[in-house]
C-alpha positions as CSV (number, residue, x, y, z in Angstrom):
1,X,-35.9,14.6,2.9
2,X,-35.7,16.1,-1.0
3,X,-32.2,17.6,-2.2
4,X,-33.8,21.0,-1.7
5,X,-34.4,20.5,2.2
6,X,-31.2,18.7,2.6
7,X,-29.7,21.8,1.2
8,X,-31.3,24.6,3.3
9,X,-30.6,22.4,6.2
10,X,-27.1,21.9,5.4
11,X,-27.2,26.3,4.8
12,X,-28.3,26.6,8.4
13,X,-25.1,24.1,9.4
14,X,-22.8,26.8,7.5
15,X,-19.8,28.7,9.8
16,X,-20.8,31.7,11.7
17,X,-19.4,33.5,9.0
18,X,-22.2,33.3,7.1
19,X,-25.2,35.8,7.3
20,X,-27.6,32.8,7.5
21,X,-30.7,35.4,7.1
22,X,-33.7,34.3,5.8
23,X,-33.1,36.5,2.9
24,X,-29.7,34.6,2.3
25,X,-31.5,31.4,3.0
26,X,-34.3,32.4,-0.4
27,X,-31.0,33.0,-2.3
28,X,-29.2,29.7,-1.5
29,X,-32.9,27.7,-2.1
30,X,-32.6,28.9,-5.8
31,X,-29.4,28.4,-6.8
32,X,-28.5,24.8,-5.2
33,X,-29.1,23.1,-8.3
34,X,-26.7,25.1,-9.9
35,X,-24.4,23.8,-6.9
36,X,-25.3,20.2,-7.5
37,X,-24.4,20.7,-11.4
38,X,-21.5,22.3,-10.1
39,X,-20.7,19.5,-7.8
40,X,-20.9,16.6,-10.7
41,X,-19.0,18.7,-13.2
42,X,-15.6,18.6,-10.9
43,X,-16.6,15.6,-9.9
44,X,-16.7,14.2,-13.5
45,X,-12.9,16.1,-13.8
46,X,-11.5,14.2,-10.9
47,X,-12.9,11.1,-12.6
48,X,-11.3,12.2,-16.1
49,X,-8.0,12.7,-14.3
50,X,-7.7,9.6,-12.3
51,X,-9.3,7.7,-15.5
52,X,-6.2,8.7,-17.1
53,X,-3.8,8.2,-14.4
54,X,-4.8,4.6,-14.0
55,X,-4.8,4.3,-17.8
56,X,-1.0,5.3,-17.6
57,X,0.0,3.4,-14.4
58,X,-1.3,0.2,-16.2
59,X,0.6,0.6,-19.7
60,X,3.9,1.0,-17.3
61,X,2.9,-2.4,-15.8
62,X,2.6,-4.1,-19.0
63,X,6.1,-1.9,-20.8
64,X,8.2,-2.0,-17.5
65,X,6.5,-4.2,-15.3
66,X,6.3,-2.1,-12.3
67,X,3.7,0.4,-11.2
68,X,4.9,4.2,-10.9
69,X,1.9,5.0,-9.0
70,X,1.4,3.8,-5.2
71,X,-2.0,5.6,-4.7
72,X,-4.5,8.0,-5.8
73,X,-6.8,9.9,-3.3
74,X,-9.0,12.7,-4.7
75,X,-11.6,15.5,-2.6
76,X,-14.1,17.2,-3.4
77,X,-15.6,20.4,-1.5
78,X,-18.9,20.4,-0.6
79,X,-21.3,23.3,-1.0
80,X,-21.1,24.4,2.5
81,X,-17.1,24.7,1.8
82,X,-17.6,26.5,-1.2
83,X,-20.2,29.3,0.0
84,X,-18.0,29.5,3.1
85,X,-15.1,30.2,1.4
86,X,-16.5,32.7,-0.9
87,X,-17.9,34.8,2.0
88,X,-14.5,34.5,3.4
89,X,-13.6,36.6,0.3
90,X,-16.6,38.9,0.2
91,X,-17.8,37.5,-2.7
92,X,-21.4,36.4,-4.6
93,X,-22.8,33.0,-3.5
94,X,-23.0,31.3,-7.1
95,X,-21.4,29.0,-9.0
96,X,-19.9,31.7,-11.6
97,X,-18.0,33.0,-8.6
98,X,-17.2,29.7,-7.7
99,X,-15.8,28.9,-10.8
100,X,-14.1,31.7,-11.3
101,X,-12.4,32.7,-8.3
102,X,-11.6,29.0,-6.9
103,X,-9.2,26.8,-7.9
104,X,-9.0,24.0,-5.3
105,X,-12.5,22.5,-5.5
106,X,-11.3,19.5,-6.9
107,X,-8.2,18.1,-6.1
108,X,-6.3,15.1,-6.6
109,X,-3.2,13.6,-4.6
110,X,-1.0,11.0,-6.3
111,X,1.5,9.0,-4.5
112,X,4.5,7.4,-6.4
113,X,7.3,5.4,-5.5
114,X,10.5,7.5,-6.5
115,X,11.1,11.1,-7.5
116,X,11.5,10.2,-11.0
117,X,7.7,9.0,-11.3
118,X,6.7,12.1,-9.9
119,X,8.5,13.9,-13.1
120,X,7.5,11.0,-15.8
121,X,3.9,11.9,-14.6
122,X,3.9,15.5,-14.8
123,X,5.6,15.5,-18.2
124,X,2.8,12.7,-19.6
125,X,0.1,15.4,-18.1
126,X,1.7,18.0,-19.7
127,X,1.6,16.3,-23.2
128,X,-2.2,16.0,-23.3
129,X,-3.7,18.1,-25.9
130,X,-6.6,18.7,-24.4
131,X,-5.8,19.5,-20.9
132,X,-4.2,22.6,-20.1
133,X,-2.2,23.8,-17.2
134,X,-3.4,26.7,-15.3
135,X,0.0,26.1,-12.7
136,X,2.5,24.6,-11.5
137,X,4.4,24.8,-8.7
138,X,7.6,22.4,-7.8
139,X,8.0,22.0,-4.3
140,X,10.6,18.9,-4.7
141,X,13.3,21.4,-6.5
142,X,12.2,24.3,-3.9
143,X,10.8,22.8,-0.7
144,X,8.8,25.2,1.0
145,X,10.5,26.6,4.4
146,X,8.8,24.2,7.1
147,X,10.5,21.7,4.7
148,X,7.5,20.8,2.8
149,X,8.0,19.0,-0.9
150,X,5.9,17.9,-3.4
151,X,4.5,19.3,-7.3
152,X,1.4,20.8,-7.1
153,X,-0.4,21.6,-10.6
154,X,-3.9,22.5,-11.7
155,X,-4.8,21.4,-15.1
156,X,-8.3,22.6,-16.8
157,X,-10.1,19.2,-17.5
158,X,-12.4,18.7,-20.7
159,X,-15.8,17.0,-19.1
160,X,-18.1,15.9,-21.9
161,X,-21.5,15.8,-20.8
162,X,-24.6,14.4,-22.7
163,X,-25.0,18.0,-24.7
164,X,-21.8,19.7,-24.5
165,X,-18.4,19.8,-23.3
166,X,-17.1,21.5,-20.3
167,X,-14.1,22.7,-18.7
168,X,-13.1,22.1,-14.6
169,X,-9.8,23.4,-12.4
170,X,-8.8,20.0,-11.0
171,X,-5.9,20.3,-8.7
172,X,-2.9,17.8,-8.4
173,X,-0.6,17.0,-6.1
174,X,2.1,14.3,-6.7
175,X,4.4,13.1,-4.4
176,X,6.6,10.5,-2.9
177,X,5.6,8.0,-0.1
178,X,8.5,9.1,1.7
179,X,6.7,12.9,1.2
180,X,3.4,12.2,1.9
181,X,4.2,10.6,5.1
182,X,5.8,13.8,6.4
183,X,3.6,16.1,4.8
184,X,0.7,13.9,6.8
185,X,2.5,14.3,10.1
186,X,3.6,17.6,9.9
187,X,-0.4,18.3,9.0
188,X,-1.5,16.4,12.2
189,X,1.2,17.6,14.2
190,X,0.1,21.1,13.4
191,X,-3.6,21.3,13.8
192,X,-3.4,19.6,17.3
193,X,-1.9,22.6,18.6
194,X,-3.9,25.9,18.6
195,X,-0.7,28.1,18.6
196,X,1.9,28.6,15.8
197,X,4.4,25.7,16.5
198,X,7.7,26.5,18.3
199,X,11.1,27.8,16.2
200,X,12.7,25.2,18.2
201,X,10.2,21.8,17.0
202,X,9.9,23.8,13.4
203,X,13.5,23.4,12.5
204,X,13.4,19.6,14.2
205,X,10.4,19.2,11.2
206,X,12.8,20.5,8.6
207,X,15.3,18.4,10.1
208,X,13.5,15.0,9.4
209,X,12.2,16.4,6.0
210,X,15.8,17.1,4.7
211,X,16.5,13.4,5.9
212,X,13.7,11.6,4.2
213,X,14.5,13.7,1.5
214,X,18.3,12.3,1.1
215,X,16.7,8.5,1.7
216,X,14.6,9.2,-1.8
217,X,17.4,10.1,-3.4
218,X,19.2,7.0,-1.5
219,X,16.1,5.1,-2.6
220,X,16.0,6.6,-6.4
221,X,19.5,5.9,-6.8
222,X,19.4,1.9,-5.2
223,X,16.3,1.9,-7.7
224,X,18.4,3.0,-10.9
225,X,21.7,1.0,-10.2
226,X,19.3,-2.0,-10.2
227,X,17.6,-1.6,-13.2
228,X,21.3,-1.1,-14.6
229,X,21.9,-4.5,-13.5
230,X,18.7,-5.6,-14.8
């Protein structure tokens, strides 16, 4: 199977959502290269990022000898995810809409190890030149109400290609272990039940998240008085 058949066959796997006409099938046969480009272009941003993420978790290890960063995960949508969602918002299948009107189809999640990684991180983003952030959103100084924290930015990424240079939306999220491993529960806890989840087990959830959030700060502080002693 060429990329072309693997791409209309993937078109007729689209949601119901989608008018999968044969007239909308013609359409998505002539623009999937322009997907694919797409596709390697936030690809190529992700890879920028988490180059640079590594590069900075590596000069800590030699300054400080300790690594601020735990783990790095990254996602890319695919093109079924893409055209689905722009349907979804009644707009064109192509890659201009794509670009312009979505933000999250790259993303990144970075896992440190205390609260203070998460803001030596952000600020070392911040300070390169040439990416810029699009937004930022701190959900560790305002957890969201089911208890939810993390930071959450999306930085355009220069990608330069063998001709030219380009610009990708890559979003990131950092956040603590001790974060990510209610923010992973919460997810699963949620999408195995087909209702909204009951007042009663929603404030339990906000419960445990306000606890693991005082343990990082227990852990943050344990952290700081031995380096002190150090």
């Amino acid at each position: 199977m060429d990329e072309k058949d693997f791409y209309i066959e993937a078109f007729d796997n689209l949601p119901a959502l989608v008018d999968n006409s044969e007239t909308m099938k013609e359409t998505f046969s002539h623009v999937f290269y322009d997907f694919l480009q797409l596709q390697h272009l936030y690809d190529s941003a992700i890879e920028v990022v988490k180059t640079y993420l590594n590069i900075l978790d590596n000069e800590f290890s030699v300054k400080f000898q300790r690594n601020p960063i735990h783990n790095i995960e990254s996602r890319l949508k695919s093109p079924q995810s893409i055209i689905g969602k722009l349907q979804k918002k009644g707009l064109p299948i192509s890659t201009e809409a794509a670009r312009k009107n979505l933000l999250d189809l790259a993303g990144i999640r970075v896992t440190c190890y205390y609260i203070s990684d998460i803001y030596a991180i952000v600020e070392m983003l911040g300070r390169r030149d040439d990416f810029t952030i699009i937004k930022r959103k701190d959900y560790i100084k305002k957890p969201k109400p089911s208890g939810y924290r993390s930071y959450h930015m999306i930085i355009n990424v220069p990608v330069y290609l063998s001709t030219h240079k380009e610009y990708a939306p890559v979003e990131i999220q950092i956040r603590t272990i001790a974060m990510d491993f209610w923010a992973s529960l919460e997810h699963q806890l949620k999408y195995k039940t087909s209702s909204d989840i009951p007042p009663e087990i929603a404030e339990e959830l906000r419960s445990c998240a306000e606890r693991i959030a005082e343990t990082d700060l227990q852990m943050q502080r344990i952290y700081m008085q031995i380096n002190n002693i150090d």
